[in-house]
N, C-alpha and C positions, 0 to 999 in steps of 0.2 A: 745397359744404361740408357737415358732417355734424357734430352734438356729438360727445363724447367717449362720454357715457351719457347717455339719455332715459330720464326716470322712464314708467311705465308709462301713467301718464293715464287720459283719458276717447275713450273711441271712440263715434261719432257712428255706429247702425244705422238704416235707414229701412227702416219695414215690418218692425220686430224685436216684433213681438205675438206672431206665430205662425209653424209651418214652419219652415223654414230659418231663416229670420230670427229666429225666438224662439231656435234649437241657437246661431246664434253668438252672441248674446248672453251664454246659459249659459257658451258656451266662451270669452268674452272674460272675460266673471267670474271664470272659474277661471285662465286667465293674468293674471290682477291686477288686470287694466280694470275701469275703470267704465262701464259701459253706457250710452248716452243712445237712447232709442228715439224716435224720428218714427210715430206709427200712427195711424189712425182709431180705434184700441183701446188696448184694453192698459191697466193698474193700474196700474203705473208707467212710462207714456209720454207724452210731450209728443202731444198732441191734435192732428193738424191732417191738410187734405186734400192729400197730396202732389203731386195733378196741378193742383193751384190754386197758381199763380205767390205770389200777396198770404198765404196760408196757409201756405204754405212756407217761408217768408221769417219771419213772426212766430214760427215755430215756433223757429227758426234763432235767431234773435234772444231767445229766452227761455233756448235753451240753451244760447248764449253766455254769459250772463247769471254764472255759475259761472265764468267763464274761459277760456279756447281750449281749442281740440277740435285736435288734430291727425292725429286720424285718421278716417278717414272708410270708411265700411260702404255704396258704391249698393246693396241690398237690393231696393228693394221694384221690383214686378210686377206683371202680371195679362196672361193670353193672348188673349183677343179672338179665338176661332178660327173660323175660317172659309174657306169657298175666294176664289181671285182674284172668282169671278165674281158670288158676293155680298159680299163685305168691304166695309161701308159707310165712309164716309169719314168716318163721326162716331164709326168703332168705330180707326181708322187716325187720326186725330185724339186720341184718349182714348188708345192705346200710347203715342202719341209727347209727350202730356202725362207721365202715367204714368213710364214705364219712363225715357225717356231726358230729358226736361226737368228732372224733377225731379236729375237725375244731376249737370248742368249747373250746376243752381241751388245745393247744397247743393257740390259742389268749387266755385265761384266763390267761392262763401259764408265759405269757413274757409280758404281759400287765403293769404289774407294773414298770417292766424294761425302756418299751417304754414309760411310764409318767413320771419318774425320769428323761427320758432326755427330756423330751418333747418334742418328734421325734418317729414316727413309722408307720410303712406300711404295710398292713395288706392285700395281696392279695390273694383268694380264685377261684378254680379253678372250674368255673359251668360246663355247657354246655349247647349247643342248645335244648339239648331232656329236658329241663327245659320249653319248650315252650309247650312242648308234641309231643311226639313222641312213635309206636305203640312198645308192648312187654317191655315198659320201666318204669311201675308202680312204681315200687320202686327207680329206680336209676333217675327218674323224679323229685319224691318226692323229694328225697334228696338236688338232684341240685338246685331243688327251694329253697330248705331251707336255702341253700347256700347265694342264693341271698337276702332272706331274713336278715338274720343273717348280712350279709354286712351293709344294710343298715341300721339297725339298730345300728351297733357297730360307723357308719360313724355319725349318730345324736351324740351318749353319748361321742364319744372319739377325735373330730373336735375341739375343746375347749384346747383340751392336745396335737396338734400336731399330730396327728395320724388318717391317713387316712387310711380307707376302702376300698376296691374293689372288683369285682368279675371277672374272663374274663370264656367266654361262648364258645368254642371253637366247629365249626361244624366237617363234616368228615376230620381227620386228617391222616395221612399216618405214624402209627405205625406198629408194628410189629403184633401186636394184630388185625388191622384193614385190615390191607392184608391177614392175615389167614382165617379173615372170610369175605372177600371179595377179592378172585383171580383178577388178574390182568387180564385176560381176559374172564372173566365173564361178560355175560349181565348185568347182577346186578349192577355190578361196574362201567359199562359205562354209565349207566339212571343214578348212582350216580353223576359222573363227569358231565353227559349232564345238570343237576338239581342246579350245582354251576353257577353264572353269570360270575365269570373268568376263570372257564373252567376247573379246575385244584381241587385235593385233596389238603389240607394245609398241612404244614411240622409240624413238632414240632420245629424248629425254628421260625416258622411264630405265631406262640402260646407265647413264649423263648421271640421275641422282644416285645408283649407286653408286657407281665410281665415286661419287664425292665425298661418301661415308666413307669410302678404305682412304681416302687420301689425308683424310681431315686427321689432323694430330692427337686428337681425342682419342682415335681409332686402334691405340696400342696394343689393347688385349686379341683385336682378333688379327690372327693369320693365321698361314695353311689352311685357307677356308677356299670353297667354290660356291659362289651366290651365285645362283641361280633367277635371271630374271625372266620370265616363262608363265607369267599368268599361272601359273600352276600345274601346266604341262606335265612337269616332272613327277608330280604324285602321282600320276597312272592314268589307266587310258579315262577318259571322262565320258560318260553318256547321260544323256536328257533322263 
């Protein structure tokens, strides 16, 4: 079942301080949303530590407080990089807090919310090194899991209005992604020369897909994984 019209609401971002996470927030602002941030930071965010089960949950619980959330932003991350044959298991333990627990906690969390109106949108934020990518053992894992966890939530909760997504976002031009990759660095260029449109992606360019799965128009699709990648994902690219 599906309402007729859903007012625009409140969308629930985890990890929405900075990066990516801070562009969709802007860009949910500017489609009408109110923003609700989960960060260790942030001036106008709810304070707590996402890969803490007890922290997560009070966080949840405060910004409920306001009313239901019906849509939902999995955001937040961290890579943990490393090869198979150092990746400690407390660095593979902390992604899977991280990236995918907290993913779990926060759609269980508002779930009930989004079936009382029979409306919700539930987008999760993978990535391309979900395809496999070297030194990425655990934050691979996770991402997969991501997309797992999508699809599956897209079977059980398609019934109630409530769609699923994931978006897979390749090299992105954060702050975090410039530090370790200078702007004139050979590295950086074989990166750029490796996308088919020639260019690193924004965190806007991440920001307006998000706003396709969130937008209520968006009913038909779920269990999907958007891929934002300049084109990455279609194969290796050469001149």
């Amino acid at each position: 079942m599906s309402p007729t019209t859903t007012p625009p609401g409140r969308v629930l971002i985890t990890g929405g301080a900075n990066g990516i996470g801070a562009a969709i927030a802007e860009r949910c602002s500017g489609d009408g949303y109110q923003p609700v941030v989960l960060d260790r930071e942030g001036h106008n965010a709810i304070h707590c530590d996402l890969a803490d089960p007890s922290s997560t949950i009070q966080a949840l619980e405060t910004a409920l407080e306001d009313g239901p959330i019906t849509r939902l932003v999995n955001n937040v991350g961290a890579v943990f990089p490393n090869a198979l044959s150092d990746q400690s298991v407390e660095e593979f333990e902390a992604a899977f807090a991280l990236n995918l627990r907290s993913a779990f906690i926060c759609a269980q969390t508002l779930l009930p919310h989004m079936r009382e109106a029979g409306f919700g949108r539930i987008v999760s934020m993978s990535s391309r090194a979900s395809l496999g990518k070297k030194l990425r053992t655990a934050y691979s894992a996770t991402k997969a899991g991501l997309q797992g966890m999508t699809r599956t939530w897209a079977l059980e909760e398609g019934s109630h209005g409530i769609t699923a997504n994931a978006v897979a976002p390749g090299p992105i031009a954060t702050d975090l992604f410039a530090q370790a990759n200078p702007a004139d660095a050979a590295a950086t260029h074989a990166i750029i020369n490796n996308v088919p449109v020639q260019r690193i992606g924004t965190p806007e360019d991440v920001a307006h897909a998000v706003s396709y799965l969130l937008d209520e128009r968006s009913g038909f699709f779920t269990g999907q994984t958007l891929y934002v990648c300049g084109g990455v994902t279609v194969g290796a690219y050469r001149d």
